[in-house]
GUVOTI-997743 format. One line per field, with one value per residue: x negated, y negated, z of N, C-alpha, C in turn. Coordinates in steps of 0.05 Angstrom, whole numbers, padded with zeros to 5 digits. Layout:
n_X <- c(X	...)
n_Y <- c(Y	...)
n_Z <- c(Z	...)
ca_X <- c(X	...)
ca_Y <- c(Y	...)
ca_Z <- c(Z	...)
c_X <- c(X	...)
c_Y <- c(Y	...)
c_Z <- c(Z	...)
This chain:
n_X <- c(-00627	-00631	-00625	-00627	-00604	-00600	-00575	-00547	-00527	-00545	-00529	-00567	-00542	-00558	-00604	-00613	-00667	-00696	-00674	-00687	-00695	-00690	-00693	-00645	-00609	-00624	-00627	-00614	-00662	-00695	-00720	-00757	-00742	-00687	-00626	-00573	-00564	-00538	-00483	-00479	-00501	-00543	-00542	-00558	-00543	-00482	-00464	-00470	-00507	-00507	-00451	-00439	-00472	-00445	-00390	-00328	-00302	-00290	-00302	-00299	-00350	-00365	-00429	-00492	-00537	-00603	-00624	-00678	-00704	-00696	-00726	-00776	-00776	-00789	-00837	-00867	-00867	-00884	-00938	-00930	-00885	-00920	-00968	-00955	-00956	-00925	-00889	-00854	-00792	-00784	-00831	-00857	-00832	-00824	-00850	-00829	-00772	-00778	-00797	-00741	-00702	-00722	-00704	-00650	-00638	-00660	-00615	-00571	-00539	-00553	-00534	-00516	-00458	-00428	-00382	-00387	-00368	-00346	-00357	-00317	-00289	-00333	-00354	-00381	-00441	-00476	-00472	-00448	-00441	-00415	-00401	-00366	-00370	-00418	-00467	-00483	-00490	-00537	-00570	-00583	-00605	-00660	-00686	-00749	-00762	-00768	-00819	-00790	-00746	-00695	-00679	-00622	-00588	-00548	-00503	-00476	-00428	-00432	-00362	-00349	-00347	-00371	-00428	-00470	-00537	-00566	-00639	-00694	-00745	-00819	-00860	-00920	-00922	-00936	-00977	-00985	-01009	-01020	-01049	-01066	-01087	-01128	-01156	-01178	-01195	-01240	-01273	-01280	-01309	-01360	-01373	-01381	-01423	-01465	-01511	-01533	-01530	-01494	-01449	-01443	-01425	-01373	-01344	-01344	-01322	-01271	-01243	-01246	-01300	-01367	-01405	-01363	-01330	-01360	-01371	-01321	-01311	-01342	-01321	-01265	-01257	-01219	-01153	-01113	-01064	-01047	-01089	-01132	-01196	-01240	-01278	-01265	-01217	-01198	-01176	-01198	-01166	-01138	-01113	-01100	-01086	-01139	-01137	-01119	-01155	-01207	-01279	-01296	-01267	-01260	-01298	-01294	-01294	-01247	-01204	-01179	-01153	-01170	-01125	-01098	-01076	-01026	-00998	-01034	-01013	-00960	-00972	-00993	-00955	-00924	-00877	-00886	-00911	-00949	-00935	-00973	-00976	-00983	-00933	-00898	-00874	-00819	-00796	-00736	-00724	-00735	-00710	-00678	-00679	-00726	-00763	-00767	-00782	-00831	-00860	-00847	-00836	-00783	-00812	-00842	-00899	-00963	-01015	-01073	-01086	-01120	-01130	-01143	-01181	-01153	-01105	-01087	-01092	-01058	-01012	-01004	-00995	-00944	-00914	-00921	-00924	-00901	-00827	-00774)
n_Y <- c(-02577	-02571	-02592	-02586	-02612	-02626	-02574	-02563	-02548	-02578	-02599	-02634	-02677	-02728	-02783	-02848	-02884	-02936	-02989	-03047	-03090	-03155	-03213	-03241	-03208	-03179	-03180	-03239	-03240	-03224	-03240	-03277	-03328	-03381	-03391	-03340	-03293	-03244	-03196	-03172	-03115	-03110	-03072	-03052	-03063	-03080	-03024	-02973	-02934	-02951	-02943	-02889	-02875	-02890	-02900	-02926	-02982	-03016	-02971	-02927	-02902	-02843	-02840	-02826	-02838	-02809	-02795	-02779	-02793	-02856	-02861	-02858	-02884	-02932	-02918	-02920	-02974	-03003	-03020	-03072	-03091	-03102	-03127	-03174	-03178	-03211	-03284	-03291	-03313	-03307	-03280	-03273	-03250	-03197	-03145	-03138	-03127	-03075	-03038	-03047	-03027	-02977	-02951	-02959	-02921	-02883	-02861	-02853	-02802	-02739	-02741	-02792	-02829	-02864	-02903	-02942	-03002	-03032	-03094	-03126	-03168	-03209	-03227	-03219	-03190	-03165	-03111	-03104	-03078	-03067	-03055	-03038	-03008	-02987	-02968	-02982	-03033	-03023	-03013	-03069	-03082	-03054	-03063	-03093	-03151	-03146	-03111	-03066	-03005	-02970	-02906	-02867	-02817	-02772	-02727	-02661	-02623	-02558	-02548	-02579	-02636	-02704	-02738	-02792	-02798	-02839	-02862	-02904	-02928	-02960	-02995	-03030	-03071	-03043	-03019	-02956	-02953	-03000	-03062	-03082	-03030	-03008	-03044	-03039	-02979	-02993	-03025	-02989	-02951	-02983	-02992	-02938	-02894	-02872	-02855	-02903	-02866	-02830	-02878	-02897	-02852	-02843	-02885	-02885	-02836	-02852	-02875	-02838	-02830	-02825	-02769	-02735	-02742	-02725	-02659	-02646	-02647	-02612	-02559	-02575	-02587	-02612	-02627	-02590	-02598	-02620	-02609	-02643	-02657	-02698	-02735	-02791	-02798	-02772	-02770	-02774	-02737	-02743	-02691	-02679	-02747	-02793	-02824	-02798	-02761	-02728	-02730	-02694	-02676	-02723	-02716	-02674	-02629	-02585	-02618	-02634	-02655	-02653	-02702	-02723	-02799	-02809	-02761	-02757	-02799	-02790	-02747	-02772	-02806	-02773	-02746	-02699	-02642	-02577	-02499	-02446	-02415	-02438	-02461	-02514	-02568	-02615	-02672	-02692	-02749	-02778	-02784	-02733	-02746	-02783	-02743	-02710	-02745	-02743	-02698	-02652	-02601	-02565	-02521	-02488	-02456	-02465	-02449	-02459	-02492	-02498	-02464	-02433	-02442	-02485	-02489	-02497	-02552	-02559	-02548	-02595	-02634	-02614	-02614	-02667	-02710	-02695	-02723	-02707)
n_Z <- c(00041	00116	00177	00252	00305	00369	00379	00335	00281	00213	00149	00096	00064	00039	00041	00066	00066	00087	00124	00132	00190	00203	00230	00241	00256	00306	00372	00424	00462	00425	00389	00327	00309	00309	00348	00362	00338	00300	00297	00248	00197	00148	00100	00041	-00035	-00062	-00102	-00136	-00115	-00064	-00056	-00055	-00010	00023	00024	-00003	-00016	00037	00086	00146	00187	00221	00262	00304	00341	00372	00439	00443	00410	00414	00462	00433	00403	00430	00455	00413	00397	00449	00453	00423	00448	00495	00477	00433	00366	00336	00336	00378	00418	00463	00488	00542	00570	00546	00556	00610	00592	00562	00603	00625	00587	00579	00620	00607	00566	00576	00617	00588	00544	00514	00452	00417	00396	00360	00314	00250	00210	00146	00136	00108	00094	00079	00025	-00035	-00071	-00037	00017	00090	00149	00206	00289	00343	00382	00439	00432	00381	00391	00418	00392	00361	00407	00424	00377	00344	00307	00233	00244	00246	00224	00197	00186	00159	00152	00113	00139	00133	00181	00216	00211	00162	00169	00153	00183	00208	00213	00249	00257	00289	00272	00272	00235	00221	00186	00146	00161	00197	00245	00304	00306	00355	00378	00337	00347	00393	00398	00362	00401	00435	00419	00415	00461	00477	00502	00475	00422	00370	00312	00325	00334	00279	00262	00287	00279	00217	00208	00221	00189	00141	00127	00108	00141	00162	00118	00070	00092	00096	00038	00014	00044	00024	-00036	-00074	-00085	-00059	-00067	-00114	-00143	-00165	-00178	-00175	-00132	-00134	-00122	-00080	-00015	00052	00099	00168	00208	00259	00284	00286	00328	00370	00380	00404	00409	00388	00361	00318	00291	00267	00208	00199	00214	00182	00109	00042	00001	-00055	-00067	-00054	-00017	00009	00041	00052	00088	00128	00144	00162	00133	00107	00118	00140	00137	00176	00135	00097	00066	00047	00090	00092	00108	00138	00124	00075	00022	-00026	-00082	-00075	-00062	-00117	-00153	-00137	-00151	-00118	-00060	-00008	00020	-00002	-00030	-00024	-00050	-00059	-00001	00054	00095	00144	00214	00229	00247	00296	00286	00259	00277	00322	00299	00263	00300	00323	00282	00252	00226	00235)
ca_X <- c(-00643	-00608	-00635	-00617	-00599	-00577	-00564	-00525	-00536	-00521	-00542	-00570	-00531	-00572	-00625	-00621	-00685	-00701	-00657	-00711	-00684	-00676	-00686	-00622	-00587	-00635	-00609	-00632	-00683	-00725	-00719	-00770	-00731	-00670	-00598	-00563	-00566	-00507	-00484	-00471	-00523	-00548	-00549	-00558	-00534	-00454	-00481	-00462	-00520	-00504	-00427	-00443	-00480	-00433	-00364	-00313	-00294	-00272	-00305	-00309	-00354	-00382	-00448	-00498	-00559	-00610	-00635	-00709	-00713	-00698	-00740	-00798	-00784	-00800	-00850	-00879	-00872	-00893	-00956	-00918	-00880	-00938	-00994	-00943	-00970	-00909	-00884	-00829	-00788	-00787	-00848	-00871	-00812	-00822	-00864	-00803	-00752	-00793	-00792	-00702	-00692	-00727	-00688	-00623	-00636	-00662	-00595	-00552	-00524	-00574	-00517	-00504	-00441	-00410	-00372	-00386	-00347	-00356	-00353	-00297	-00288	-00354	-00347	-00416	-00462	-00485	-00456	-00456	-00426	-00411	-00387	-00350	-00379	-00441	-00484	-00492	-00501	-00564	-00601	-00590	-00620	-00680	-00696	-00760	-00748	-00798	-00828	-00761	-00734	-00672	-00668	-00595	-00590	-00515	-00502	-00444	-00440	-00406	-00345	-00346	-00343	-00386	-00440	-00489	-00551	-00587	-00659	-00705	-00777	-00839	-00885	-00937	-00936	-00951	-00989	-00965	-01015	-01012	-01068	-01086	-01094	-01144	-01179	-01179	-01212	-01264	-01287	-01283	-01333	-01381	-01382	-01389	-01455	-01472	-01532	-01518	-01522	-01470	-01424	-01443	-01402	-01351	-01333	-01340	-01299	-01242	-01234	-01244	-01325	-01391	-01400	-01342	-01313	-01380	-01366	-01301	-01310	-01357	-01298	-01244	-01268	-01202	-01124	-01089	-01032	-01049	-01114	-01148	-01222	-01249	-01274	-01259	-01185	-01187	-01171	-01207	-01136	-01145	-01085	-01095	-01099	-01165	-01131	-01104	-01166	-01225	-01298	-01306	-01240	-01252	-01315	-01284	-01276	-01219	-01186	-01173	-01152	-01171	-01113	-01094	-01076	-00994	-00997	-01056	-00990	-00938	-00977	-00997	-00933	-00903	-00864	-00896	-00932	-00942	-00934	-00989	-00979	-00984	-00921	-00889	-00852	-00805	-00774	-00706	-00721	-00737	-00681	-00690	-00692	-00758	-00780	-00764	-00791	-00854	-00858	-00858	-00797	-00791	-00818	-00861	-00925	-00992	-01036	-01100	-01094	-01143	-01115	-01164	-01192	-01136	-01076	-01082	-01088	-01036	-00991	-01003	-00980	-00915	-00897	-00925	-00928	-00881	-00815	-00760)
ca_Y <- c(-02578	-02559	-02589	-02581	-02635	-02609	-02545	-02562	-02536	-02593	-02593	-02659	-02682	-02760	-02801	-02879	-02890	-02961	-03010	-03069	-03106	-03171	-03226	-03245	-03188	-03166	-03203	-03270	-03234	-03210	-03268	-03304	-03354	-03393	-03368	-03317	-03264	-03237	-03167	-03146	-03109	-03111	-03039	-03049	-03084	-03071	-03017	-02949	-02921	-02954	-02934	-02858	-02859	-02895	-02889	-02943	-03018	-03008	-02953	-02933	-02873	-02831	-02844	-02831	-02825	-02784	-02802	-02766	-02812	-02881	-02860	-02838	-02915	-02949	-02905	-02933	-03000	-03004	-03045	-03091	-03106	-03109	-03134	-03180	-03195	-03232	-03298	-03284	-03333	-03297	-03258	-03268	-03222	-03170	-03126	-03128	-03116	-03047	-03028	-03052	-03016	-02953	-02938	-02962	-02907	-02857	-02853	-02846	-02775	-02740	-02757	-02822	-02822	-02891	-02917	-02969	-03002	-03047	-03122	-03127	-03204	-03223	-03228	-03229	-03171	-03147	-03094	-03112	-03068	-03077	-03039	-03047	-02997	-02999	-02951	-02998	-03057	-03017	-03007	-03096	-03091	-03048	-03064	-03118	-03154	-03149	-03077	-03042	-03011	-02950	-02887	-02858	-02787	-02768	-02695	-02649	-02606	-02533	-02555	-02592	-02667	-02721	-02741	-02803	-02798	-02871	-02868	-02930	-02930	-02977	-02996	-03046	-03091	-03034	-02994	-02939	-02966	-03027	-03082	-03078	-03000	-03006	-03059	-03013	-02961	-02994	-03036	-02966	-02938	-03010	-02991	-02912	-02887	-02858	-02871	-02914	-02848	-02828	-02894	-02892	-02832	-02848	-02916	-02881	-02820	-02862	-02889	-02815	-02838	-02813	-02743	-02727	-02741	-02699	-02640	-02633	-02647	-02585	-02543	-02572	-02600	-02614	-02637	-02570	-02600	-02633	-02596	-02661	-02658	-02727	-02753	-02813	-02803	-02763	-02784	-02756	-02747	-02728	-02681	-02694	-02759	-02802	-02847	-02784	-02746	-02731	-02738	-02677	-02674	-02742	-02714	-02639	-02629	-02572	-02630	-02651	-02643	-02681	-02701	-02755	-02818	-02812	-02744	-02771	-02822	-02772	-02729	-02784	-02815	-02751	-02744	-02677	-02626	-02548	-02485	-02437	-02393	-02449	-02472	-02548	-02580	-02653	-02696	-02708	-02773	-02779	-02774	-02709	-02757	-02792	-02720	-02703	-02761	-02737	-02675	-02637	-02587	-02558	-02495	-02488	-02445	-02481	-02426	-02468	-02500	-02486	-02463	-02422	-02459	-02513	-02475	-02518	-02578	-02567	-02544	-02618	-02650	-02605	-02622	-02688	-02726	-02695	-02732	-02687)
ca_Z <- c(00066	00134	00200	00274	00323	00392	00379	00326	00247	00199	00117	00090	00035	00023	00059	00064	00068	00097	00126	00152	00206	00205	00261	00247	00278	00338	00406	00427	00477	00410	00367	00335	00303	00325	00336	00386	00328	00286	00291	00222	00191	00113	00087	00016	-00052	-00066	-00125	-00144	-00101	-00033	-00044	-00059	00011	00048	00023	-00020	-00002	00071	00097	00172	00183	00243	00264	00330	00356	00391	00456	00452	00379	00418	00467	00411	00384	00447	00460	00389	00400	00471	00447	00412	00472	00515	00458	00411	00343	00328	00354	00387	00433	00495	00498	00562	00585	00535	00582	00631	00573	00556	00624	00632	00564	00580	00640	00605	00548	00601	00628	00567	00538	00490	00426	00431	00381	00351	00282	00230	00186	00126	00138	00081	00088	00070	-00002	-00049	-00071	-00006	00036	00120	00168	00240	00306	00364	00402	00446	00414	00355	00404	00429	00366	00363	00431	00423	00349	00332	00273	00210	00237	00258	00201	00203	00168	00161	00141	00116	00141	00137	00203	00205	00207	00141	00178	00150	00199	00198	00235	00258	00275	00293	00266	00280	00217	00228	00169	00131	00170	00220	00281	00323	00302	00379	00382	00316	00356	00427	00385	00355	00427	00460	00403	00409	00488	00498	00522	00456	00402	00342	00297	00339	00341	00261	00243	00292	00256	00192	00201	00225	00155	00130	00109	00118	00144	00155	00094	00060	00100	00090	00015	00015	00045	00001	-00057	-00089	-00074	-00057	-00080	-00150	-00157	-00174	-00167	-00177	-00111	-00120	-00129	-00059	00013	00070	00117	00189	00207	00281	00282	00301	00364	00395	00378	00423	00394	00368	00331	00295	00270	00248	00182	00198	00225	00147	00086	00019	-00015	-00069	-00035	-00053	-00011	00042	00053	00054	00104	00144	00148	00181	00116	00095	00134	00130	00160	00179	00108	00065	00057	00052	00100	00080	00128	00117	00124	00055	00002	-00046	-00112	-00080	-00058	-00140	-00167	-00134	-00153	-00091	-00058	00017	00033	-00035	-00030	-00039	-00046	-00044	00016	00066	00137	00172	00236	00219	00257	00316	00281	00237	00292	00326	00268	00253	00340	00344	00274	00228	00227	00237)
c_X <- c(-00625	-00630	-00619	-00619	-00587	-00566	-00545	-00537	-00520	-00546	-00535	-00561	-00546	-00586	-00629	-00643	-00701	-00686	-00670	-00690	-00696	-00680	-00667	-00595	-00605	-00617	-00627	-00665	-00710	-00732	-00748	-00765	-00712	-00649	-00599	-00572	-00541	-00506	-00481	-00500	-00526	-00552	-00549	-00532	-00500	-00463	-00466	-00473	-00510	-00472	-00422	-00457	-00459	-00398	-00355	-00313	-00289	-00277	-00312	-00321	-00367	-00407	-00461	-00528	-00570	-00628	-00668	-00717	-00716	-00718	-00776	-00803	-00794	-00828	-00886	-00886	-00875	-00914	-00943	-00910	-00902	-00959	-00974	-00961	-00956	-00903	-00854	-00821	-00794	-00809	-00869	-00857	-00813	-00832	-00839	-00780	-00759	-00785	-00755	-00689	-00698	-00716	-00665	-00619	-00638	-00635	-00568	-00552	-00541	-00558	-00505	-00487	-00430	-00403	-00379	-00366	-00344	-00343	-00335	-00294	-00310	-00352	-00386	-00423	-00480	-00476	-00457	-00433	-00433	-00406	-00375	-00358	-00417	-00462	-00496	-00507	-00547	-00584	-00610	-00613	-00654	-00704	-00717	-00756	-00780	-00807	-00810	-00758	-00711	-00669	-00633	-00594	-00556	-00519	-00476	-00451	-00416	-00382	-00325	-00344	-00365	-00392	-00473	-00510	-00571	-00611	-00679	-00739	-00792	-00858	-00899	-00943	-00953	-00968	-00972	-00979	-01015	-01037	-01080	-01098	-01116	-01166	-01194	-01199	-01232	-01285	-01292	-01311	-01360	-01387	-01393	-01423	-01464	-01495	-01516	-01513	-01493	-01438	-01420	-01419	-01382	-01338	-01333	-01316	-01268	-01227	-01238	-01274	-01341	-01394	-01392	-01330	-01338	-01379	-01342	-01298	-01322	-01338	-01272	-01251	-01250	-01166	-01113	-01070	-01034	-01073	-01135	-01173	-01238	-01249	-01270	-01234	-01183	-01191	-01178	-01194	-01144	-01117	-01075	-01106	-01124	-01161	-01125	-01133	-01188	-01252	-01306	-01294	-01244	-01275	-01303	-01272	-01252	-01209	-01182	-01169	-01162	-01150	-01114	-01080	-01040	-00994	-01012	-01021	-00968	-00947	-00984	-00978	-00916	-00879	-00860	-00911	-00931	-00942	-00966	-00994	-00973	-00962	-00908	-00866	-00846	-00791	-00751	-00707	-00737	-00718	-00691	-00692	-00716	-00777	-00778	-00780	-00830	-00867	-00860	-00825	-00806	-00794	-00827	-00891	-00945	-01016	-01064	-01105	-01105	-01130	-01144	-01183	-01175	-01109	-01068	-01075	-01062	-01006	-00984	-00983	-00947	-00900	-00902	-00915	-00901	-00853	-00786	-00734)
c_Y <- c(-02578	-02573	-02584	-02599	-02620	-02589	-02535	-02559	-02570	-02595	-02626	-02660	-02705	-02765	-02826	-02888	-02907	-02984	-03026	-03088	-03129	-03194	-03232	-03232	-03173	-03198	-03224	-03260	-03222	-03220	-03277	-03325	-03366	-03370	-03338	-03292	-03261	-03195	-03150	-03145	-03096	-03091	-03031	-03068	-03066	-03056	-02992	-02920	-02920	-02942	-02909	-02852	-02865	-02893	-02921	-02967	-03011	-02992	-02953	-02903	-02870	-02827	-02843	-02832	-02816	-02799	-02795	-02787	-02841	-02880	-02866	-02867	-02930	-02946	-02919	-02961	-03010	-03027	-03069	-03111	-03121	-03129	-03165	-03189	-03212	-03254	-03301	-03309	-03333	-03277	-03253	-03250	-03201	-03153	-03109	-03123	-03084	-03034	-03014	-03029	-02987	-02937	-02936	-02929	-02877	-02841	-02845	-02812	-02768	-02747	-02777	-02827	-02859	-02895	-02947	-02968	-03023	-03070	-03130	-03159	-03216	-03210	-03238	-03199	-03154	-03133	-03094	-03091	-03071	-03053	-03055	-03025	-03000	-02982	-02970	-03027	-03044	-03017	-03042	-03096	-03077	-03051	-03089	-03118	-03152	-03113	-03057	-03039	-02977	-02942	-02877	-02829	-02781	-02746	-02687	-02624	-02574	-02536	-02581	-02626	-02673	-02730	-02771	-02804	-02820	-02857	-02892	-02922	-02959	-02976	-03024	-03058	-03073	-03008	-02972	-02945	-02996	-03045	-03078	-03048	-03005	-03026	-03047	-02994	-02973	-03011	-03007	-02948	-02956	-02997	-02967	-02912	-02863	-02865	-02878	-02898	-02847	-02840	-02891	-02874	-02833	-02863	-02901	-02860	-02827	-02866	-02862	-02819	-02824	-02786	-02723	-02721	-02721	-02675	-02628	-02637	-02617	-02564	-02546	-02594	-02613	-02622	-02618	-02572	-02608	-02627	-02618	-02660	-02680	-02740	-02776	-02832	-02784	-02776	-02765	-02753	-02730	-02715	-02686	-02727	-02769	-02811	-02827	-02760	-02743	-02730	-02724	-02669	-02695	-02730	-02686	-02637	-02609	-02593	-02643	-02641	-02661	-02680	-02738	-02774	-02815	-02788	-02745	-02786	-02811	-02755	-02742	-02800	-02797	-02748	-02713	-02671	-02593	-02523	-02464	-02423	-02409	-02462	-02498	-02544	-02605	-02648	-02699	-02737	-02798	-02772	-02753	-02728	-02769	-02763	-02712	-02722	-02753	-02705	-02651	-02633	-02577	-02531	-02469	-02480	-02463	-02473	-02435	-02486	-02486	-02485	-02457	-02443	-02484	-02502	-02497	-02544	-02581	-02565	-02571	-02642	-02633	-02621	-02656	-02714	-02726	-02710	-02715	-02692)
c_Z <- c(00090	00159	00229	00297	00351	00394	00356	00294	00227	00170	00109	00065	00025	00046	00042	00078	00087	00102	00145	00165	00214	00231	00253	00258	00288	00355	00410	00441	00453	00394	00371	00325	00311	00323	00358	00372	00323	00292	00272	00213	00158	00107	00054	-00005	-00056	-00102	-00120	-00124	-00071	-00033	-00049	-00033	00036	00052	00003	00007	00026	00082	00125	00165	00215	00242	00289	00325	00367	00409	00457	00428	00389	00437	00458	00409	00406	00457	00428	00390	00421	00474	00443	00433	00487	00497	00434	00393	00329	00345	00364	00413	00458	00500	00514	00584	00567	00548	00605	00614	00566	00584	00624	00606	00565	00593	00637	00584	00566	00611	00609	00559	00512	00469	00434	00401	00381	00319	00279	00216	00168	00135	00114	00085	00076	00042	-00016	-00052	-00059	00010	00065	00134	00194	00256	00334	00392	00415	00441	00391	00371	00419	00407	00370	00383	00430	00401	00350	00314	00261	00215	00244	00232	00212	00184	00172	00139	00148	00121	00146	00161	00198	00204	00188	00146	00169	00179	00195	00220	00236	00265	00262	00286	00271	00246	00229	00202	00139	00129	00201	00246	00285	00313	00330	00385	00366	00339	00385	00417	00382	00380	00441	00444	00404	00450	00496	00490	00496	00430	00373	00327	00292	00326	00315	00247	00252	00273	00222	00191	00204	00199	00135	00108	00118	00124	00148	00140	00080	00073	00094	00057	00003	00022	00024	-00011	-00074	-00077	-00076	-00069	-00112	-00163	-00158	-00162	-00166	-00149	-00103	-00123	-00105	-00030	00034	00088	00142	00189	00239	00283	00297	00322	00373	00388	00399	00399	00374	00351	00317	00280	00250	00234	00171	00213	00199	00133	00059	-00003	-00036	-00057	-00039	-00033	00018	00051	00064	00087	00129	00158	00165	00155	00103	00111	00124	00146	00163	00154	00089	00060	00064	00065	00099	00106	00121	00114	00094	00033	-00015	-00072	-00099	-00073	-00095	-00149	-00161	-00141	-00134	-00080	-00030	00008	00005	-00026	-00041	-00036	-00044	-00011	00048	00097	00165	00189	00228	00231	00275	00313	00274	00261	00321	00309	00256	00289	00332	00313	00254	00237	00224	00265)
């Protein structure tokens, strides 16, 4: 797989997946337990796996990130700041931290370039690395603990140099929206100026139910991808999603596809998407053995799936959702 960062060509050799952060290394300002905060950071068990992504005992390696991605993350957790569902120590300044942080990132250089390098004193089964530069100190600073988590994608660039690329993601406990956004939605559906019918299919199609989900079952009857026909092993997946949709996209069943729910997850996740002629697109931000383990490859024809009047949508979802 080969992506493009800045202009620049680089071929994915691995993807570390998930590295959940930790209140014990975010900054005191994001804490919700005691303690200034440490700066080394837990990247897996001392194993065969973690030292094939990262290098032997002692390794320092080259590592940055991309300014439009930290952006993307603040941009994600914006609620959070403003809405917290956690109890955090200081979060009657988080509001004005979002603000101080947005303007600090604003001004930085789209590659924001820094090294790690293995915490070799700490002795035990766990692998911790550190930095010294302030690139790494920023991720501490912008990261919440519990829903921050950091992919790392190793890449080799034309010039045969190892390359590691940081980015900061937002999950919610699980899910990819905010507990207060879900609740914004459904007060904004209990208030508009619309008949119960109406509010009815709204509230249903959110959850991919009711007439929605029967309409677009009638169009695709089956999981493009695994064939499976058994409705009640398919997922009625919006492709634009429902919070960024307008009324008549949450109801439109070319705004969907029905797949099985490992693939609804994938597609909803921004993990997998496709192009106009059918064929799959992966995230690098998925390692190729869990893309293998699933049975699924990039840029793999899937001759049943249903495009027509789905261009637009789909071309929302490669810009806005896919992960790339």
């Amino acid at each position: 797989m080969e992506i493009k960062l800045n202009n620049q060509e680089f071929n994915v050799l691995d993807t570390k997946e998930k590295i959940t952060i930790a209140d014990s290394f975010v900054v005191r300002q994001n804490k919700i337990g005691g303690g200034n905060g440490e700066a080394k950071l837990y990247i897996g068990q001392d194993n065969q796996e973690t030292r094939s992504f990262f290098g032997n005992n002692g390794f320092a390696i080259p590592c940055f990130l991309i300014k439009h991605d930290l952006l993307k993350y603040l941009e994600e957790t914006k609620v959070e700041y403003l809405k917290p569902e956690q109890p955090y120590l200081n979060k009657d300044i988080l509001p004005t931290l979002w603000n101080e942080r947005k303007a600090k990132i604003e001004a930085l250089p789209e590659k924001i370039e820094f090294e790690v390098f293995e915490q070799t004193q700490i002795s035990g089964s766990r692998v911790y690395v550190n930095s010294r530069d302030n690139a790494y100190k920023i991720i501490r600073e912008l990261s919440l603990p519990n829903i921050t988590f950091i992919s790392v994608i190793k890449l080799l660039d034309e010039n045969g140099k190892l390359n590691y690329y940081f980015r900061l993601f937002a999950d919610y406990f699980g899910e990819a929206e905010h507990p207060y956004i879900i609740e914004k939605e459904q007060e904004q559906i209990a208030e508009a100026e619309i008949d119960k019918t109406q509010k009815a299919q709204l509230y249903r199609a959110r959850v991919g139910q009711g007439e929605y989900r029967t309409k677009l079952l009638e169009q695709c009857p089956f999981c493009p991808i695994t064939l499976v026909s058994d409705d009640r092993l398919l997922t009625a997946s919006h492709i634009k999603p429902w919070a960024v949709s307008n009324d008549f996209e949450k109801t439109d069943p070319k705004n969907g596809f029905m797949l099985t729910p490992t693939f609804d997850r994938l597609f909803d996740r921004g993990f997998l998407s496709f192009t106009n002629d059918k064929k799959t697109i992966l995230s690098p931000f998925l390692s190729n053995m869990t893309y293998s383990k699933l049975g699924i490859s990039d840029n793999k024809i899937i001759p049943h799936l249903p495009i027509d009047g789905r261009e637009a949508y789909l071309e929302y979802h490669r810009n806005k959702i896919l992960k790339k």
